[in-house]
C-alpha distance (Angstrom), angle and dihedral (degrees) to the residues before:
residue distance angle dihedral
X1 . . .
X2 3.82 . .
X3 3.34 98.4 .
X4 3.70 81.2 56.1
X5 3.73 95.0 47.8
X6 3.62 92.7 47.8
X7 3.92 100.4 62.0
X8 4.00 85.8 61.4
X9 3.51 99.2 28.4
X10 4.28 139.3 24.2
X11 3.76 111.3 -120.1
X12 3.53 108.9 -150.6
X13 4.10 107.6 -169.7
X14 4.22 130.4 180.0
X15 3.68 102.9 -153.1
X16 3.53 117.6 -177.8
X17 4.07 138.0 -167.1
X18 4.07 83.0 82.5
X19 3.85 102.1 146.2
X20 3.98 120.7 30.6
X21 3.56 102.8 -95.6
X22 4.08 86.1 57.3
X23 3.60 86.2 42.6
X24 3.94 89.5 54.6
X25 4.03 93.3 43.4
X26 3.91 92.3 51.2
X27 4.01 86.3 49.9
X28 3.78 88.2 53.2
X29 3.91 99.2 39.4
X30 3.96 94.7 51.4
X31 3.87 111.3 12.9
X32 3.05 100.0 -114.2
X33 3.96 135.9 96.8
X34 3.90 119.7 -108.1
X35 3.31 110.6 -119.2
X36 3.83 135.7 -117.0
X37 3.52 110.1 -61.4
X38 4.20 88.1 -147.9
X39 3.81 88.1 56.3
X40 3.34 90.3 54.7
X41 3.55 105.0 41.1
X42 4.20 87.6 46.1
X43 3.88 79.9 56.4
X44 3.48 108.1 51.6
X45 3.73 88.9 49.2
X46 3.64 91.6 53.5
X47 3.67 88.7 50.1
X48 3.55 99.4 35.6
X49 3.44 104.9 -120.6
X50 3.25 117.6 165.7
X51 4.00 102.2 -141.4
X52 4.04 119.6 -155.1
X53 3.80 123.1 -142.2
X54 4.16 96.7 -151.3
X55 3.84 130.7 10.9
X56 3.76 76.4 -106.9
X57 3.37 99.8 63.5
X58 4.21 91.0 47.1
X59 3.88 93.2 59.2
X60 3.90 80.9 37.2
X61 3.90 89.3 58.4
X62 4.18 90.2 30.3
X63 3.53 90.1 63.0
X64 3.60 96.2 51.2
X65 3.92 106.7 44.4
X66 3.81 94.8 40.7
X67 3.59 96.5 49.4
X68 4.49 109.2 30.6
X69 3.51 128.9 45.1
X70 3.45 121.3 -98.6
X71 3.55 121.8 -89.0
X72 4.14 116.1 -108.2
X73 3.79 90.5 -151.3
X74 3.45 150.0 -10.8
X75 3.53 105.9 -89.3
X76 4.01 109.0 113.9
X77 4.30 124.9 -170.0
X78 3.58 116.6 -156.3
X79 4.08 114.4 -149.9
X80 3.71 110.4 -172.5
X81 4.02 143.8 158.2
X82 3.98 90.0 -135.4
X83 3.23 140.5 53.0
X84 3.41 106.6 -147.2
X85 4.23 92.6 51.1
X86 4.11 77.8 51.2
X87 3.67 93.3 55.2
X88 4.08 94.2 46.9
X89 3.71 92.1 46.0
X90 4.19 89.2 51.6
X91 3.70 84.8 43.6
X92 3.71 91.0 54.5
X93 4.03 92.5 44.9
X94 3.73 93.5 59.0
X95 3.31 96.0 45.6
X96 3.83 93.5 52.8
X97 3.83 89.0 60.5
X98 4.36 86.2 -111.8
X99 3.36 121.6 123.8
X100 3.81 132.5 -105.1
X101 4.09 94.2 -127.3
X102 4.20 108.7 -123.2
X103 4.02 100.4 -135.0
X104 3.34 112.1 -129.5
X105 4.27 116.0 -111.8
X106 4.20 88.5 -106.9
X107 3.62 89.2 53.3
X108 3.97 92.6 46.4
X109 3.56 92.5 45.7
X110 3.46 104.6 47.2
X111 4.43 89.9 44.4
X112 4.14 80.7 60.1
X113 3.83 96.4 47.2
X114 3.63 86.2 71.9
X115 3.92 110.9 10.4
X116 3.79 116.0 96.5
X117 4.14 111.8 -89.3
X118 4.10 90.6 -103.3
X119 3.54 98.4 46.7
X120 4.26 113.5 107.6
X121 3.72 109.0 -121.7
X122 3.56 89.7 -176.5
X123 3.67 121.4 88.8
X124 3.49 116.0 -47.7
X125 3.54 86.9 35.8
X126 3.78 110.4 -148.3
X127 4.23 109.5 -153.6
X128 3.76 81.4 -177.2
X129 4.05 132.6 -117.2
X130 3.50 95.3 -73.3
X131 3.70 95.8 55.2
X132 4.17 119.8 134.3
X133 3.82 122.3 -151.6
X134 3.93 90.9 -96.7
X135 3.98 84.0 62.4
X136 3.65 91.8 49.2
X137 4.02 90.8 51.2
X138 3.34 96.6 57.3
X139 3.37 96.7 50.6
X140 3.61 91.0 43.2
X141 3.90 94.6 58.0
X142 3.77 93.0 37.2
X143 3.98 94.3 59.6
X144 4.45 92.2 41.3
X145 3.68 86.3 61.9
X146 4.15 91.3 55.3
X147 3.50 108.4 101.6
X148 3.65 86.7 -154.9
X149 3.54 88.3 65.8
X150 3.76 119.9 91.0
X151 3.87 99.7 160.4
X152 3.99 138.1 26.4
X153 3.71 121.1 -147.7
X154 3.76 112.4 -178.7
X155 3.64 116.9 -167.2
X156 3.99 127.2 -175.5
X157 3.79 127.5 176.9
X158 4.08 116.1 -174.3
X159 3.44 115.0 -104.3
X160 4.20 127.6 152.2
X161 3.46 103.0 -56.5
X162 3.80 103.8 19.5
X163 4.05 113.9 126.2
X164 3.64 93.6 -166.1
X165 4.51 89.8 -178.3
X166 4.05 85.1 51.2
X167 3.73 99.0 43.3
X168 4.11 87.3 45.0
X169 3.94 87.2 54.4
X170 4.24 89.9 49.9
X171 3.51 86.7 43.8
X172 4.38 96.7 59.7
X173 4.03 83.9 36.5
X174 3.44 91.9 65.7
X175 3.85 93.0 47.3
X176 3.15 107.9 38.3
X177 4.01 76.2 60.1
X178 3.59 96.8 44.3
X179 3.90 101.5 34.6
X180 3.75 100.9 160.3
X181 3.84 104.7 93.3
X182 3.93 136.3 43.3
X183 3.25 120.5 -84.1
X184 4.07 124.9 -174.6
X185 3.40 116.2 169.3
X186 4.46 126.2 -158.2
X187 3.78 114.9 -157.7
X188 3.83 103.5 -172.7
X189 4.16 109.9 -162.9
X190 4.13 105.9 82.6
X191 3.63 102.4 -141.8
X192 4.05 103.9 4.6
X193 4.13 81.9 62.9
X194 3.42 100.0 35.3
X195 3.95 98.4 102.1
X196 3.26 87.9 48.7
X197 4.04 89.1 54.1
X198 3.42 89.8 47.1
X199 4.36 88.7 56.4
X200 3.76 91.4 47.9
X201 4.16 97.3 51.0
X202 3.82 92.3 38.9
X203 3.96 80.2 51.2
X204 4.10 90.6 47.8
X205 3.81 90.0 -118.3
X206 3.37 102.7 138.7
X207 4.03 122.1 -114.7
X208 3.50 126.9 -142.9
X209 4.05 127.6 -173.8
X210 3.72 86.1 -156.2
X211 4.23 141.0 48.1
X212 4.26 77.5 -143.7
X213 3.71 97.6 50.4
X214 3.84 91.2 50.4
X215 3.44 95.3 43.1
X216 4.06 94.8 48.2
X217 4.24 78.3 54.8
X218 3.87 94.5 50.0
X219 4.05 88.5 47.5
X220 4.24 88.0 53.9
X221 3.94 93.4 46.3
X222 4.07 87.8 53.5
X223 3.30 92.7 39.9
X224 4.02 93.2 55.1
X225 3.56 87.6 42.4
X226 3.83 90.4 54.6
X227 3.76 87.7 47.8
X228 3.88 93.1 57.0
X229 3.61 87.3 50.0
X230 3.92 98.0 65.2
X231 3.55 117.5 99.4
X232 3.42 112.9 -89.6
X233 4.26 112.1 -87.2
X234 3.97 110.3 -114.8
């Protein structure tokens, strides 16, 4: 029945009684054993449910397949006004088994026709601290229309001149424009980014606190998509 389920619909399950000491409070709570945690895992991916570390992580993972498109591969961009958020996000990608998507020359070319001399047009491209929101929406546009691009993670930390409410707004005008690939968006800064939050969820762009947590979401959408992809099971 999930298996069913899943073609039409993600299933996104927290099971617990993961380690032995969960194992051994599950037995206790209901009477009954916990069951192999290979048997279940060899189940799920059968079934393709998507299973959730945390109740975090499922709202983390809610947010994102109920309200962006699914990704058509696993190739991920990271635009950012900071190098060192860019770094942890690529970090994060690797790790995930996606892959950091190689822009093609046209895309490079036309991102340094009209970002500053210093900024990185390669991937993660770096539009610099003292980017505004019209910097991030060109960028924004200019990476959707890669076709090497599967996946947009937009990152902004506060710095002097950052308008983290304005950039937010830039940000959903480009996608609500372009609305073909995932976007998910991580505005690092608590409270001197949390208008700008605020734009992005009322906008169903998902928000992140972390490049990780994103990422983590960005490796189950891909993997669900690589899931529907299989042949079907006879």
């Amino acid at each position: 029945e999930a298996e069913r389920i899943s073609h039409k619909k993600p299933i996104l399950l927290m099971k617990s009684g993961g380690t032995a000491a969960g194992a051994k409070a599950a037995s206790s709570h209901t009477g009954s054993l916990a069951g192999s945690e290979v048997a279940y895992e060899c189940m799920f991916a059968r079934a393709g449910i998507i299973r959730c570390d945390s109740i975090t992580q499922q709202f983390d993972f809610a947010q994102a397949f109920a309200n962006q498109p699914l990704p058509h591969g696993p190739k991920v961009v990271v635009l950012t006004n900071a190098g060192g958020a860019g770094i942890m996000a690529a970090d994060a990608i690797e790790r995930q088994g996606l892959t950091f998507a190689k822009l093609t020359q046209a895309t490079i070319d036309k991102l340094a026709s009209s970002l500053p001399a210093a900024a990185n047009c390669h991937n993660p491209v770096d539009v610099l601290g003292d980017a505004l929101p019209d910097r991030y929406e060109f960028a924004l546009d200019v990476l959707l229309d890669d076709p090497n691009v599967d996946t947009v993670l937009v990152l902004l930390t506060p710095q002097a001149m950052t308008q983290a409410k304005e950039t937010a707004e830039a940000i959903v005008k480009v996608a609500q424009a372009k609305p073909t690939k995932p976007i998910l968006a991580c505005f690092l800064g608590a409270s001197k980014v949390a208008a700008g939050v605020q734009v992005l969820r009322e906008a169903k762009i998902p928000p992140y606190d972390s490049p990780e947590a994103a990422v983590v979401t960005i490796q189950a959408m891909a993997g669900y998509v690589r899931w529907l992809s299989r042949p079907k099971r006879v």
